[in-house]
C-alpha positions as CSV (number, residue, x, y, z in Angstrom):
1,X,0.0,0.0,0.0
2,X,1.6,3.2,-0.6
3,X,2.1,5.8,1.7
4,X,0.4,9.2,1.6
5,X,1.8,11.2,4.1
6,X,5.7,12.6,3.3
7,X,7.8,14.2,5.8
8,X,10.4,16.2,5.0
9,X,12.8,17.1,8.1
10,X,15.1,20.0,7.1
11,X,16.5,23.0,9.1
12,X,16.2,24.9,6.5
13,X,12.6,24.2,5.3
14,X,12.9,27.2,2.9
15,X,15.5,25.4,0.5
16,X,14.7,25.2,-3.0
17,X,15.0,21.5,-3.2
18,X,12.7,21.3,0.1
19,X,10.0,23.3,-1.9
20,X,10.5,21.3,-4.9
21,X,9.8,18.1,-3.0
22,X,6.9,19.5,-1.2
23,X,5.5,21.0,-4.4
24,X,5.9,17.4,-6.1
25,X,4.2,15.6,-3.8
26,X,1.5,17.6,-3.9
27,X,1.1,16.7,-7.6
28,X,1.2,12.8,-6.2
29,X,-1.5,13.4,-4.3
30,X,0.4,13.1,-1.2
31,X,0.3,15.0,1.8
32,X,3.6,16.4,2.5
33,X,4.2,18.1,5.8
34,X,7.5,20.0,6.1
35,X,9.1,20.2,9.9
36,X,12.3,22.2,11.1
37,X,14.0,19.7,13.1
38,X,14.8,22.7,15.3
39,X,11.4,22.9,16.3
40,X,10.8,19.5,17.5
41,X,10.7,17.8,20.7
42,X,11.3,14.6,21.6
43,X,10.1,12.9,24.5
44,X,9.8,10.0,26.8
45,X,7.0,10.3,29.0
46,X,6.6,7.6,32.2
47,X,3.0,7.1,32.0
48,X,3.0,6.8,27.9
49,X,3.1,3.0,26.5
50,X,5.0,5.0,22.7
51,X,9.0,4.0,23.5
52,X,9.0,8.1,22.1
53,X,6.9,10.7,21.0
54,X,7.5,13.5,18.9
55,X,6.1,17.4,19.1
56,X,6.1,20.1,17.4
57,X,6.7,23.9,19.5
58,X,3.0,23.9,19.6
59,X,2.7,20.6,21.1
60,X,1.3,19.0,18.4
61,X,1.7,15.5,18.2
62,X,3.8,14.2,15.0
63,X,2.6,10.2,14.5
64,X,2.9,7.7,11.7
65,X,2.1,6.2,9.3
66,X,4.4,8.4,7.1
67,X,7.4,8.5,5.2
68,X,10.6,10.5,6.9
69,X,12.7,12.0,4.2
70,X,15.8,13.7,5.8
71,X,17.2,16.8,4.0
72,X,20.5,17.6,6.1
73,X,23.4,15.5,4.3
74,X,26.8,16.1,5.7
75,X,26.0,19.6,7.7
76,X,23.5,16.8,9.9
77,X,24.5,17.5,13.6
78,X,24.3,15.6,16.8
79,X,20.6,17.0,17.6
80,X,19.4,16.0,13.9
81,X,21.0,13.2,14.0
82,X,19.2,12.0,17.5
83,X,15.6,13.6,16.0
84,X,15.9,10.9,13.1
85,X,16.6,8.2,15.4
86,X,13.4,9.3,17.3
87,X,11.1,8.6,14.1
88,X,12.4,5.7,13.8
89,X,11.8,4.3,17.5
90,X,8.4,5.9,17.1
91,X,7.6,3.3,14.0
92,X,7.9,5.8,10.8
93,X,9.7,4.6,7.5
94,X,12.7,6.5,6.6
95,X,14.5,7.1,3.3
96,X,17.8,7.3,5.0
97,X,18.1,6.3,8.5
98,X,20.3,7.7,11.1
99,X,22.9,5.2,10.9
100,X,23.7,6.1,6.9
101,X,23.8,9.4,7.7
102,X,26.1,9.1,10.2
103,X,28.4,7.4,8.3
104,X,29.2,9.5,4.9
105,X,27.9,12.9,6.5
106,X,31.7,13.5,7.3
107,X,33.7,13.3,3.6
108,X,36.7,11.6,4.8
109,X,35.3,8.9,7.1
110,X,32.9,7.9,4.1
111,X,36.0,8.0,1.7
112,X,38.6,5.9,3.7
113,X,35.4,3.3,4.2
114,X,35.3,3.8,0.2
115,X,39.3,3.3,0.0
116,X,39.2,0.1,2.1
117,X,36.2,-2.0,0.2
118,X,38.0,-1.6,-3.0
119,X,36.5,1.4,-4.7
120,X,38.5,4.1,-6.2
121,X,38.5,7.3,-4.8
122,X,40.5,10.5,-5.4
123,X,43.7,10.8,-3.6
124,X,43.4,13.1,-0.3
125,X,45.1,14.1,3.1
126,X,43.8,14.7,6.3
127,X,45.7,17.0,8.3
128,X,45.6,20.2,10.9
129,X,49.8,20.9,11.2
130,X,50.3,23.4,8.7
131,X,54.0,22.2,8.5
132,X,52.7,18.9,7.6
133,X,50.9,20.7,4.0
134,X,54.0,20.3,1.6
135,X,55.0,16.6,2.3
136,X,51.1,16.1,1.9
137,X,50.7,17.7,-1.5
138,X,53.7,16.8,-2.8
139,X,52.3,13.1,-2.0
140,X,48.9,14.7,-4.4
141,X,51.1,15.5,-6.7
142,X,52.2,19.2,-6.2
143,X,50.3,22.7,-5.9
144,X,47.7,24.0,-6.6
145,X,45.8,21.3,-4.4
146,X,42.1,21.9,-3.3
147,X,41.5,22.2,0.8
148,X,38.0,21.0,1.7
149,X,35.9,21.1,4.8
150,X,35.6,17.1,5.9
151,X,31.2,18.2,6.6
152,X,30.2,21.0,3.9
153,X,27.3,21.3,1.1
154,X,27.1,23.3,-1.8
155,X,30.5,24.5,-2.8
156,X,30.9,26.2,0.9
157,X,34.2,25.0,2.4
158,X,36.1,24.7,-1.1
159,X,38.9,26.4,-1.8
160,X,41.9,25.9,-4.2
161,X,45.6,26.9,-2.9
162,X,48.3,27.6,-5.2
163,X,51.1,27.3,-3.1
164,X,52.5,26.3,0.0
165,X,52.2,29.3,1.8
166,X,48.3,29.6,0.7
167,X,47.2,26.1,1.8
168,X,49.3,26.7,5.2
169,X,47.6,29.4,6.1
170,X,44.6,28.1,5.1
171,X,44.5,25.1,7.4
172,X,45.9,26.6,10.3
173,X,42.9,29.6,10.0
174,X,40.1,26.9,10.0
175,X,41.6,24.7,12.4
176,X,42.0,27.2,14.8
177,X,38.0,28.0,14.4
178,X,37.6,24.1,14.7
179,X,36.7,23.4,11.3
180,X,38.9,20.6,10.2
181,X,39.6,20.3,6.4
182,X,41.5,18.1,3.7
183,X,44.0,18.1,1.2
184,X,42.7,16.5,-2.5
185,X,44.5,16.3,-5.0
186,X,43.5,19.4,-8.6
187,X,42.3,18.5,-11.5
188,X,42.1,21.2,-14.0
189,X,38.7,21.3,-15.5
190,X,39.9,20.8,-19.1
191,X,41.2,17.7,-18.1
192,X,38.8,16.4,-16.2
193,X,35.0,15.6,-16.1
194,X,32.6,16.1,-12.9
195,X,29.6,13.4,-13.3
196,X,26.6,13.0,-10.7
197,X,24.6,9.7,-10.8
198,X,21.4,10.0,-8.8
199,X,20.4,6.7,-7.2
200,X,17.0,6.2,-6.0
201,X,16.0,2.8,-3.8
202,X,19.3,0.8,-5.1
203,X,18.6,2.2,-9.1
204,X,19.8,4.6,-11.2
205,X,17.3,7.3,-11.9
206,X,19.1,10.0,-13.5
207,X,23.0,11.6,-14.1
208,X,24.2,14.7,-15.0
209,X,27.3,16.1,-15.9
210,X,28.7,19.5,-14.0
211,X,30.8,22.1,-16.1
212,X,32.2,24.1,-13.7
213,X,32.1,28.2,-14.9
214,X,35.0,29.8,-16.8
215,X,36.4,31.8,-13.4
216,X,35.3,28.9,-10.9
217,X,37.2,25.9,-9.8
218,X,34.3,24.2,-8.0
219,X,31.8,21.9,-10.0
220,X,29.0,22.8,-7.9
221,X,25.6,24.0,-9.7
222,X,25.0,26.5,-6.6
223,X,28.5,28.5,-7.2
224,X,27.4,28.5,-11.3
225,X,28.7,25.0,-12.4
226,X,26.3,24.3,-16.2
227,X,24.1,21.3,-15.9
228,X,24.9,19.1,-19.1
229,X,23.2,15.5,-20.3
230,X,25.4,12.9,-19.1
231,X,24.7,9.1,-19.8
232,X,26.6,7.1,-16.9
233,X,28.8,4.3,-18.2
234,X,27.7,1.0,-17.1
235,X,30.7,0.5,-14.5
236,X,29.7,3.9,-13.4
237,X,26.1,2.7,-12.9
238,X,27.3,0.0,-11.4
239,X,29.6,1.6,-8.5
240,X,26.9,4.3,-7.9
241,X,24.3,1.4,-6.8
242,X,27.0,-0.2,-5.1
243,X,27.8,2.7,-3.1
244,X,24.6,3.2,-2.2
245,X,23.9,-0.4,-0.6
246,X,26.7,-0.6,0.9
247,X,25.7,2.6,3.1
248,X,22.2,1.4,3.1
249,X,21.1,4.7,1.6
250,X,18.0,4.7,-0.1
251,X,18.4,8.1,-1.8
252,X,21.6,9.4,-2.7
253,X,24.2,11.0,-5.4
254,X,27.5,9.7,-6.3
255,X,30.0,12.2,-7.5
256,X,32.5,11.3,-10.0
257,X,35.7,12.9,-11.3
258,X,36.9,11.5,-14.9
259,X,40.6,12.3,-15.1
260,X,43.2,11.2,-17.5
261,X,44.6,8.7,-14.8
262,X,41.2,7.0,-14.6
263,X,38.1,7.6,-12.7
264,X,37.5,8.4,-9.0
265,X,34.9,8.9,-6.8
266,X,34.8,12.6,-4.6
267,X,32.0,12.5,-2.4
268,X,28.9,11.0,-2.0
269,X,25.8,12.9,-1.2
270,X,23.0,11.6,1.2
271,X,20.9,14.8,0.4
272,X,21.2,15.8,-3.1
273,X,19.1,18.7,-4.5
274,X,17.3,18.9,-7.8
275,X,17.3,22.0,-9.8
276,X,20.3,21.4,-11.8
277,X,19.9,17.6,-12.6
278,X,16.4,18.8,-13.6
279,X,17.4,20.8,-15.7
280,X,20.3,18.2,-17.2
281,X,17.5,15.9,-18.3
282,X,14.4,17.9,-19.0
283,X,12.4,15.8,-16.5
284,X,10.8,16.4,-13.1
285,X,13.4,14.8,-11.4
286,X,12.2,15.3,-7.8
287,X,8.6,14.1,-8.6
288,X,10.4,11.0,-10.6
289,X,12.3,10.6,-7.0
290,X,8.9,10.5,-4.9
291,X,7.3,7.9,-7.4
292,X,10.3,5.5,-6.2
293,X,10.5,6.8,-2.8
294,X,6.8,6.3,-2.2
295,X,6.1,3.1,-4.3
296,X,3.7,4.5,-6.9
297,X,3.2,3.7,-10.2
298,X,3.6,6.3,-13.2
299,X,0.0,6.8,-14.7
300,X,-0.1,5.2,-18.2
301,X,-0.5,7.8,-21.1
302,X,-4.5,8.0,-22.5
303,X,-3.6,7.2,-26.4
């Protein structure tokens, strides 16, 4: 039986791609009911038989059946984190539970769990001594490098560094703030090829490819990257639904960079918006997601 009721759990409810979900399942026929996870309240209550109940500020009581689709990706802290868990004790259906989040919403975690079950991923450092930056790039294969926050979404936290003395000064600013970043290796955009390969309940639904602007080194559609038609090769279809199964994620995007020396994989994105790869393949790509998300069936065209 398909479900009717969607719930999407955002802290920033206003986001384009939160809209666009709302707005789609509206067309479905399917009640969607947006929440800030900020104003929620989770409770255990002594004299209540629920393991959990959930509120809204108002006191309103938030109960199943319904589906739970997350919209926090790698910027999902300890407090969203612990919400999503709630919904789950309290008996709703999730797209991505707690435990998948938890495991690629930091970048390097998910890519050294990548790196160890065989898959190819871009070469990177982990540091926070800045003395430590030149052995490190030298390792990537020289300046420029690009120095990334491990938890960031949407281009924010990218930066390329030129030089030594750039990247130093880079990582010893953010760590002293307490944001910890990487080292990854450049590739200059007109040898490589950024690739996204949407995969929705362990199946390729759409790809696009991501040409980053003339004055921008970042691939991200946000920060003026061009959406372009991209047909996935098969191995790349392949890996993406890999990916996702083996974090249990039943929505995601897996990010590819073609480069001369072969293909890697950069990041993979538990909460991937919809605008650009919309636009890539002319279809309604975050109604297309709710069909599979929800179970139901594409209404067959009146001839």
């Amino acid at each position: 039986m398909p479900i009717k009721k969607l719930i999407i759990l955002s802290r920033r409810p206003e986001l384009p791609s939160v809209v666009l979900l709302a707005e789609a399942a509206q067309r479905l026929k399917v009640t969607p009911v947006v929440l800030s996870i900020d104003d929620l309240v989770v409770e255990r209550a002594a004299k209540e038989n629920r393991s959990v109940a959930i509120r809204t500020r108002d006191g309103a009581l938030v109960s199943p059946p319904a589906l739970v689709l997350p919209r926090m990706g790698s910027i999902s802290d300890e407090y969203s984190l612990t919400v999503l868990r709630a919904f789950e004790a309290a008996g709703f259906k999730e797209v991505n539970r707690a435990e998948a989040l938890m495991h690629v919403r930091n970048k390097v975690a998910a890519l050294i769990e990548l790196a160890a079950a065989g898959f190819p991923v871009l070469p990177f450092a982990l540091l926070r001594s800045p003395g430590d930056v030149r052995a490190a790039a030298k390792k990537l294969g020289g300046f420029p490098v690009m120095v990334k926050f491990i938890r960031g979404a949407q281009g924010l936290g990218v930066m390329k560094a030129g030089d030594a003395a750039t990247a130093e000064a880079i990582v010893g600013a953010f760590n002293a703030l307490g944001f910890d970043v990487y080292l990854e290796r450049f590739c200059p955009p007109r040898k490589s090829r950024d690739a996204r390969v949407l995969v929705v309940r362990g199946k390729v639904l759409a790809a696009m490819e991501r040409v980053r602007g003339r004055y921008d080194y970042r691939a991200n559609v946000h920060k003026g990257a061009r959406p372009k038609s991209y047909e996935p090769s098969e191995k790349e279809r392949t890996l993406a639904v890999r990916i996702a199964r083996h974090f249990r994620l039943g929505l995601c995007a897996v990010d590819y960079l073609r480069t001369p020396d072969g293909d890697f994989i950069l990041e993979v994105n538990a909460s991937p918006g919809f605008t650009g790869i919309s636009e890539a393949t002319g279809r309604d790509v975050a109604e297309e997601t709710l069909r599979k998300l929800l179970g139901l069936r594409k209404k067959a065209k009146r001839s």
